[in-house]
N, C-alpha and C positions, 0 to 999 in steps of 0.2 A: 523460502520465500521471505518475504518482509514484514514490514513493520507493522503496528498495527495501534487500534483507539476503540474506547468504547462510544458509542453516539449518543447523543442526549437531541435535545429536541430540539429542530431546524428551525433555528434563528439566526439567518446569513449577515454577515459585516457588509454592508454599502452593496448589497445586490437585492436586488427586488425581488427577485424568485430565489427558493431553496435552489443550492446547487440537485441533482439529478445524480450524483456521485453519493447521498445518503442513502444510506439504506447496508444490506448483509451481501456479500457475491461469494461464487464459488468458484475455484480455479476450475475449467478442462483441466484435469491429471491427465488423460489421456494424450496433451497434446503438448508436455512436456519437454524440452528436450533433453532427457535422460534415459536410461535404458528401465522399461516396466515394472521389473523390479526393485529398481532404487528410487522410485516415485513413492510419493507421499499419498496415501491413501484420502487426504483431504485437505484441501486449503481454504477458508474463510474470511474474507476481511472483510470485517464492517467499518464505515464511514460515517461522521454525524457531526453537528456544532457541540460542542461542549461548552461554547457561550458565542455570544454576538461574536467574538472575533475572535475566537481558536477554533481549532480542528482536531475531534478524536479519530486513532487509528486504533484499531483490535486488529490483530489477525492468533490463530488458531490454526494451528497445523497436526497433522495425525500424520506420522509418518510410516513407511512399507512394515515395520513391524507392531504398529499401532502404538504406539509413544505420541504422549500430544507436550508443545509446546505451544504457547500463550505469550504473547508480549503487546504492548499497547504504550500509545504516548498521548496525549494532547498538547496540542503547538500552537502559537499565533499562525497567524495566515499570512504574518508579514518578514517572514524569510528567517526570523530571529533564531536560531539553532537554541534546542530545546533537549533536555534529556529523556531517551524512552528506558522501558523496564520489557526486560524477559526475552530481547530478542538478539537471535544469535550472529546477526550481518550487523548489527549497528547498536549505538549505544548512544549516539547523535543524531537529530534530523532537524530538517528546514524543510518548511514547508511555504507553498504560494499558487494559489486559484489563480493564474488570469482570466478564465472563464468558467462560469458557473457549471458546464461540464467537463473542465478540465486538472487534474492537481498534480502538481512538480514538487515533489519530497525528494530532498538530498541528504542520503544518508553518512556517516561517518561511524567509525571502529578506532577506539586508543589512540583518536586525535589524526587518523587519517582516513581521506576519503574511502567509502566502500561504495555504493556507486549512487544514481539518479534515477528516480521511476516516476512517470510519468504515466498517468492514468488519463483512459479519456473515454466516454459515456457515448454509448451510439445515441444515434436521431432515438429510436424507439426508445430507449430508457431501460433496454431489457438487458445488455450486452456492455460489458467493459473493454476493454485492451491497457494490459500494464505493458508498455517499452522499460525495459532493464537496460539500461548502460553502465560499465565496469570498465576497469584493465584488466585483465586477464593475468594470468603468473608469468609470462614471456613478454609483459610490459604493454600488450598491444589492445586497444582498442576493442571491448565486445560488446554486442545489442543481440537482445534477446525480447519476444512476445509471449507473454502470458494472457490468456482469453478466459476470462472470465460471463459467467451468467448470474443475473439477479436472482436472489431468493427470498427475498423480504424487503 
């Protein structure tokens, strides 16, 4: 899974309300598309301001034989490619809100792209959806859904 920030306390750049994207979520494992036993036993991204105008990412992964990885970055919120630590798709991201429930992080690996995730916050506040977009090894085009639920 991806990237990830530790949150600090919600103080939004030029929005009048906290985004709805702060807070802790957990992937559905279950609803993976991989085969059960090459699933990750746990995925967590937390989201948060790390000041008026950047954005922290954490994510925490436990994987099928319980190995955890940890990576996290904080980015401007203004597209500016930023370096993250610990995480194994990206070593680059950019990040940009255009709506207070929505964030578009583009990630990069050794100066090339790895792919673009898009998060976006139901009406309730309870539910996420990360859209994964990539190329694939055969060059072509791939989008993928991960669903997420709040836990903090």
């Amino acid at each position: 899974m991806a990237l990830a920030v530790l949150s600090g306390s919600p103080s939004p750049a030029k929005s009048v309300k906290p985004s709805p994207l702060v807070g802790a979520w957990a992937v559905d494992v279950s609803r993976l598309p991989m085969p059960p036993e090459a699933r990750p036993k746990s995925v967590t991204i937390t989201f948060g301001y790390a000041s008026a105008d950047k954005w922290s990412t954490q994510v925490e992964i436990v994987d099928a034989k319980g190995g955890k990885t940890h990576a996290e970055g904080v980015v401007p919120l203004d597209g500016t490619p930023t370096p993250v630590e610990g995480n194994l798709e990206a070593d680059l991201s950019a990040v940009k809100m255009p709506t207070p429930d929505v964030l578009v992080m583009q990630l990069a690996k050794g100066g090339v792209p790895a792919s673009t995730r898009i998060y976006a916050v139901s009406g309730s506040g309870k539910t996420m959806v990360e859209t994964v977009a990539y190329f694939g090894q055969d060059g072509k085009p791939v989008m993928r859904t991960n669903y997420f639920t709040r836990i903090r």
